[in-house]
LUMTIBA-568908 format. One record per residue (C-alpha): x, y, z. Coordinates in pm, whole numbers, plus 50000, padded with zeros to 5 digits. Example, Ala and Ser with C-alpha at 12.3 -4.5 7.8 and 13.67 -1.06 7.14 Angstrom:
LUMTIBA-568908
512304955050780 513674989450714 
end
This chain:
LUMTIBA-568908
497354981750506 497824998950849 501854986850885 502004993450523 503784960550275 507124944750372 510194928350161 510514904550421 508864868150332 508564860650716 506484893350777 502964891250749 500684923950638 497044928250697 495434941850446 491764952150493 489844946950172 487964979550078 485314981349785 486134991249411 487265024049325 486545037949022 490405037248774 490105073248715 490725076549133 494505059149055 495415091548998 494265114149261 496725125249577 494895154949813 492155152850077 488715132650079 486845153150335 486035137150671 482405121150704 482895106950281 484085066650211 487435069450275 488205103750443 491125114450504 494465123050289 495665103050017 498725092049888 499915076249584 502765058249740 503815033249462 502475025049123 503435000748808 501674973348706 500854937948812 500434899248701 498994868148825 501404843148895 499614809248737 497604805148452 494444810748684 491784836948618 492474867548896 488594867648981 488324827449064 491974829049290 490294859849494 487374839749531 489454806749672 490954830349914 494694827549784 496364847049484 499664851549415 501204878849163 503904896249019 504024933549108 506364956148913 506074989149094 508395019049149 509265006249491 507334968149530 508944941449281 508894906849245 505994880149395 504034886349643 500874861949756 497034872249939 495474845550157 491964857050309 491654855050684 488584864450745 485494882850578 487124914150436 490734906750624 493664893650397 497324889050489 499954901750226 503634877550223 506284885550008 507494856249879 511164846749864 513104861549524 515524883649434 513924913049560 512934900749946 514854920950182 514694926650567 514624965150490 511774986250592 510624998050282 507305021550402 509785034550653 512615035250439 510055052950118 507525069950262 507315098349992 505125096649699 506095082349394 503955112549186 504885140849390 507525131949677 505325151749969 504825128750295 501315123450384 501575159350634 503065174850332 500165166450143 497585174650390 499485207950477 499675216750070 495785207850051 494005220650337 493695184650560 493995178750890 498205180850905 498285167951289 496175128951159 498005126450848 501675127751038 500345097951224 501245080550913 504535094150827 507995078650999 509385098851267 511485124451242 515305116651308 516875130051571 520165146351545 522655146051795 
end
């Protein structure tokens, strides 16, 4: 998700479908070296667990193109829905509930949930490219 998710139902997120990962990756925050599937640093930025939203089998809604669910995270609650747009392109909408907000929340959280470092942090702490990994962390605030 390049803009990262939003709490805002009338925002719409691409999300670029990427292949399966094996579970025991959920864990892992560091570096992938450049040239590998995925290089770059990673960051866990939220975790918890999820649910689909109707009685329909997960695999079957993916397949339609639609699927709504419940997500229960650290920082992204309440029910979100995926609509495919394309061959590997989807579009993330939160939907309207008690947690949609107009607040920025990947500006607003952009720490890790496991170990609070910003994506430089993390590349600084594990020997990544510090300069590409700020690209993804919010600006720094200027005092005056």
């Amino acid at each position: 998700m390049p803009k990262g998710p939003s709490l805002d139902p009338k925002q719409r997120r691409l999300a670029m479908e990427v292949e399966d990962h094996p579970l025991e990756y959920a864990s892992f925050e560091g570096i992938i070296p450049e040239g590998e599937y995925g290089g770059g640093t990673v960051m866990i930025w939220d975790e918890g667990m999820w649910a689909p939203m109707e009685d329909v089998d997960p695999a079957k809604a993916l397949d339609s193109g639609e699927i709504r669910f419940l997500l229960d995270g650290k920082k992204l609650k309440g029910s979100f829905t995926l609509v495919r747009t394309g061959d590997r392109k989807w579009l993330l909408m939160k939907r309207k509930d008690e947690y949609a907000s107009a607040r920025d929340i990947a500006a607003l959280e952009p720490r890790s949930v496991r170990t609070k470092r910003l994506l430089a942090e993390i590349a600084k702490d594990e020997g990544g490219d510090v300069k590409k990994a700020a690209t993804g962390d919010p600006a720094p605030r200027r005092r005056g």
